[in-house]
C-alpha positions in Angstrom: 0.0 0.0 0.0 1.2 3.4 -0.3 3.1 5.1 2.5 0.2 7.4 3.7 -2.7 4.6 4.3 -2.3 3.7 8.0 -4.1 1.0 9.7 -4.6 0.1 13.2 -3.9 -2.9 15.2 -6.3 -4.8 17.4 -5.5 -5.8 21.1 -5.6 -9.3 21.4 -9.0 -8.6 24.0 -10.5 -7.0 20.9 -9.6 -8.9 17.9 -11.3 -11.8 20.5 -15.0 -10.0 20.3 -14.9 -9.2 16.9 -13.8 -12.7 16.4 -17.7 -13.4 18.6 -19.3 -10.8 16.8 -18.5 -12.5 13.6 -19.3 -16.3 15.4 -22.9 -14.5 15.9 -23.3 -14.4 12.3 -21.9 -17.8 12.0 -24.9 -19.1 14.1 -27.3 -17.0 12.4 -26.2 -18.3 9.0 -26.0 -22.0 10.4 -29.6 -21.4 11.6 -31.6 -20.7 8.3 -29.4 -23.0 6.1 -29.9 -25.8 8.4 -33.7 -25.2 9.1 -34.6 -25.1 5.1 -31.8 -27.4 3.9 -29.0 -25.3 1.9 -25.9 -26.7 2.0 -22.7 -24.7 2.6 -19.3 -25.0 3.8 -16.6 -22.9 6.0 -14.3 -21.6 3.6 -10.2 -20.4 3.8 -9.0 -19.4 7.0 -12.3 -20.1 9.1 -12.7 -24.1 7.8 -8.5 -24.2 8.8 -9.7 -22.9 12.1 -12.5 -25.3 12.8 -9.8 -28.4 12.0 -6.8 -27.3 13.8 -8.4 -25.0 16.4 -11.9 -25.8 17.1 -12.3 -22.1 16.6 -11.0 -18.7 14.5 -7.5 -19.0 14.1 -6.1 -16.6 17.3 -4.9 -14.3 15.1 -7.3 -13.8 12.0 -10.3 -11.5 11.8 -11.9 -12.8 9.6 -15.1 -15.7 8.8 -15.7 -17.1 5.7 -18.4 -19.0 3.9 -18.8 -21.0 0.6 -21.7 -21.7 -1.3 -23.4 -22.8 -4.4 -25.2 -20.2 -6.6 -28.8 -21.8 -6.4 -28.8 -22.1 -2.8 -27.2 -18.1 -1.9 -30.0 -17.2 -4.0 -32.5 -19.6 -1.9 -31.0 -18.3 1.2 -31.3 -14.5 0.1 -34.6 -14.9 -0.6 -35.7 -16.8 2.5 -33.8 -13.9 4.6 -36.2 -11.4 3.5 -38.5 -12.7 6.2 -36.5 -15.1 8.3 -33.0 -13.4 9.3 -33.0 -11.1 12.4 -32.7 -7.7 10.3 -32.4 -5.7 13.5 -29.0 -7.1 14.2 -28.0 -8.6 10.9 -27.5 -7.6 7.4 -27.6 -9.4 4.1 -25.0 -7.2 1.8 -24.7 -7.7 -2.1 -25.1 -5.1 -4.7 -28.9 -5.6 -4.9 -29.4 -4.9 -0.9 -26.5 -1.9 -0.9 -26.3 0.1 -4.4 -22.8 1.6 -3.1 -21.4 -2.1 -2.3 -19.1 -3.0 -5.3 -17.6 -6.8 -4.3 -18.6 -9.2 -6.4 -19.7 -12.1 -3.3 -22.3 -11.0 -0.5 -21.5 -10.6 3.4 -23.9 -10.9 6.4 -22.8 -7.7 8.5 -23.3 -7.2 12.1 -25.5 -4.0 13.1 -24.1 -1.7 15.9 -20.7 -2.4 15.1 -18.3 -0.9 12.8 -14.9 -2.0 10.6 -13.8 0.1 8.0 -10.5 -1.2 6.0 -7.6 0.6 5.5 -7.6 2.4 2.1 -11.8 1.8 1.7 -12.7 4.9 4.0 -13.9 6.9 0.7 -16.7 4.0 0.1 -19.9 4.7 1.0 -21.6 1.1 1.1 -22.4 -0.2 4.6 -19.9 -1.4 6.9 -19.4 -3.0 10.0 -18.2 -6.2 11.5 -18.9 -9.0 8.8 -18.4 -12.4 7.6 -17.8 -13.0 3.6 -20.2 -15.4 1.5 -18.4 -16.5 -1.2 -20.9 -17.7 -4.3 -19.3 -20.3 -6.7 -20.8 -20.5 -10.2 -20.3 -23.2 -13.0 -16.9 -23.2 -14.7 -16.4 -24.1 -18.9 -15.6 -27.5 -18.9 -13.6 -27.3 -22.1 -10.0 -26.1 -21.8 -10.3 -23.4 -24.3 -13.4 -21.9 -22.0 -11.8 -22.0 -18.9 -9.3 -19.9 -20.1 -11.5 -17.0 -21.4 -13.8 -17.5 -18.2 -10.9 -17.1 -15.7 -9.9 -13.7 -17.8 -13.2 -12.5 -17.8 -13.1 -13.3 -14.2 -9.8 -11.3 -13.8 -11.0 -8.2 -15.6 -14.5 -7.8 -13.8 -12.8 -8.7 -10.2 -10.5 -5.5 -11.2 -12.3 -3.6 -12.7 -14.5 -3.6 -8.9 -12.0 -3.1 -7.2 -10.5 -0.2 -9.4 -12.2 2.2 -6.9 -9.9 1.2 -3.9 -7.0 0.3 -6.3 -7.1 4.4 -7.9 -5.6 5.1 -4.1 -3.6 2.5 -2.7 -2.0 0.4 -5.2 1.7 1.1 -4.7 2.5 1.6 -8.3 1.8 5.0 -10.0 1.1 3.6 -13.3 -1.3 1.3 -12.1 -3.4 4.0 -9.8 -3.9 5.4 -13.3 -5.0 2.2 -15.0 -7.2 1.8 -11.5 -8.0 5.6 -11.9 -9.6 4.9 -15.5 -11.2 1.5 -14.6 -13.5 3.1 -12.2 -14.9 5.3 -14.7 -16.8 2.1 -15.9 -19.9 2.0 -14.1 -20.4 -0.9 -11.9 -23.8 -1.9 -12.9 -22.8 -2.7 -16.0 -20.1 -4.8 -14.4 -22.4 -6.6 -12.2 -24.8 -7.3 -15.3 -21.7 -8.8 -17.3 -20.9 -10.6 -14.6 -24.5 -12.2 -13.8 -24.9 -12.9 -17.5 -21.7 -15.0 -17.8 -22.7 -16.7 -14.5 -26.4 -17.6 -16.1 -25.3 -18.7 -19.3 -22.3 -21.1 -17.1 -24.8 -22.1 -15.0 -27.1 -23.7 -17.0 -24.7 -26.7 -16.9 -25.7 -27.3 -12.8 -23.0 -30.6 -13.5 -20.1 -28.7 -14.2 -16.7 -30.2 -12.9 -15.3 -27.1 -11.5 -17.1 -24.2 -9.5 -15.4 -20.8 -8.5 -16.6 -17.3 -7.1 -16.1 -15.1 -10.2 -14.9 -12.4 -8.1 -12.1 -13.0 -6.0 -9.1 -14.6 -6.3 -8.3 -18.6 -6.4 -5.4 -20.7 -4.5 -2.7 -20.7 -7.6 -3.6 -24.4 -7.6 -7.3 -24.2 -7.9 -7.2 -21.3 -10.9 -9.7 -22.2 -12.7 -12.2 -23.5 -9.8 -12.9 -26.1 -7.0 -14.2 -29.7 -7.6 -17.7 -29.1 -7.5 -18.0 -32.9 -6.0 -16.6 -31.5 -2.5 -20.5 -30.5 -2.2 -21.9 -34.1 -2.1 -20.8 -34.5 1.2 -20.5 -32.4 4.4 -19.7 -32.9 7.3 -20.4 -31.2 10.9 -17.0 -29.6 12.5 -17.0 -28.3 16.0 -16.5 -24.1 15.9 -16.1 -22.1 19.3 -18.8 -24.7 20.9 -21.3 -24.8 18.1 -21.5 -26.8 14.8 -21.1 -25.9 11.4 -20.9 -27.6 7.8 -17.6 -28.4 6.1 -16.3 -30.5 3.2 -15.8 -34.0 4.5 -12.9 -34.5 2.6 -11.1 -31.9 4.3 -7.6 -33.2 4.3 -7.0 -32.9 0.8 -8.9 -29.4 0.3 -6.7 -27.8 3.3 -3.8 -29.5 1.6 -4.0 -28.3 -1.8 -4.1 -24.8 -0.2 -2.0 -24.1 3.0 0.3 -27.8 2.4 1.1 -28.7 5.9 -1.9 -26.7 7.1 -1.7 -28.6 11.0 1.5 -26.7 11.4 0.9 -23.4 12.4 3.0 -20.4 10.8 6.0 -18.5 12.6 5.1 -16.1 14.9 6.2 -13.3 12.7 3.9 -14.7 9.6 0.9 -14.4 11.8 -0.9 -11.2 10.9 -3.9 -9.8 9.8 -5.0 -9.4 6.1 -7.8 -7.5 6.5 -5.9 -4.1 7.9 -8.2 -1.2 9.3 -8.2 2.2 10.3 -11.4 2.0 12.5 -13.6 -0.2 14.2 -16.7 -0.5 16.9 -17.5 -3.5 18.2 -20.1 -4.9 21.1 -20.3 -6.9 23.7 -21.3 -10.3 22.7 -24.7 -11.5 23.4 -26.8 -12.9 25.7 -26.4 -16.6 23.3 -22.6 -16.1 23.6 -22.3 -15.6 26.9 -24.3 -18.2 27.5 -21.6 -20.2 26.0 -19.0 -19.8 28.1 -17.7 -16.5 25.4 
């Protein structure tokens, strides 16, 4: 980042309730998707955590989520009556018009987290936990290709609005700078169209999230056969869905993932320059948080 984008550092105290503000969500999440059947997994950092931990990785701030296309959609519509809008959020671009990622997030209300470089955006913030939606990948060679550039240009093309102001490179602020002129509606729409048209083959080998980035060795998409079986996982005392074949998707992404990193290698990627958090709730404490 450039030199003049500070961020702050949580106390360990701190980084522990955000870490329960986010594990309300979790629940929350957990609760619809088991009630009406829609099947999901912990994703990244927060399935890692539930393996080697039991919980959120000490040091990470961050939850994630993975699901299919059909059942986000299922779950966003079910939401509408059934998720606790006083305290929780459902944020994609339909919900937020300012919101320009190209996967939703369940925020926390009453809390705050805005990330270093992103304090010009005006879409909602707080404390939130990131719901990755995978769509159908090409199945032909020649398609993946053109559907993991496509992928590339959109997901930057988003993010040119952050990028303008904090990638380290001049010449690229400038490419950044000119990106963001395009507007994103018409981004979203190109990327909703690519998704309908790939998702009209519901067998497809692969699945990915268009709009973020993949694990060098998952490029072009997961195995969309890690879905016909999950598995419960204990997390911070409750119970959440994960691949069963967990072994060999932590492996193909963090190698020796049972091995925790140095203690200079464990930081935050999610820097911020300001946060508000609250007390957990009457369910966590009820937990023993």
């Amino acid at each position: 980042m450039k030199s003049d984008i500070q961020s702050i550092e949580l106390s360990t105290d701190e980084l522990r309730k955000m870490q329960m503000n986010m594990l309300e969500m979790l629940i929350e999440f957990d609760r619809i998707c088991r009630k009406h059947d829609i099947k999901y997994s912990l994703d990244g950092g927060t399935f890692l955590g539930a393996v080697r931990h039991k919980g959120f990785i000490p040091w990470d701030p961050d939850a994630d989520i993975v699901i299919l296309r059909k059942d986000y959609e299922k779950f966003k519509m079910i939401c509408k009556k059934e998720l606790n809008h006083s305290i929780f959020f459902l944020q994609d671009y339909e919900t937020d018009r300012y919101y320009r990622w190209g996967y939703a997030r369940m925020l926390r209300r009453g809390t705050s987290y805005v990330r270093a470089g992103h304090e010009h955006l005006q879409s909602q913030n707080g404390v939130f936990i990131d719901i990755f939606t995978l769509d159908s990948v090409p199945d032909s060679s020649v398609g993946r290709i053109v559907h993991k550039f496509l992928c590339f240009c959109i997901r930057k093309s988003l993010w040119s609005e952050v990028g303008k102001k904090v990638h380290p490179n001049p010449f690229f602020r400038v490419v950044y700078r000119a990106l963001s002129k395009i507007s994103k509606d018409r981004l979203f729409y190109l990327r909703d169209e690519i998704a309908r048209i790939c998702n009209k083959n519901d067998n497809s080998l692969l699945v990915r999230h268009m709009c973020s980035p993949h694990p060098k060795k998952h490029s072009y998409g997961f195995p969309r056969e890690l879905f016909y079986s999950l598995s419960d996982y204990e997390f911070e005392g409750y119970e959440f869905w994960g691949f069963t074949n967990f072994d060999w998707y932590l492996k193909s992404i963090y190698d020796d993932y049972m091995t925790p990193p140095t203690e200079e290698k464990r930081t935050s990627h999610i820097p911020c320059s300001s946060y508000s958090l609250i007390e957990p709730s009457e369910l966590m404490r009820s937990k023993g948080n």
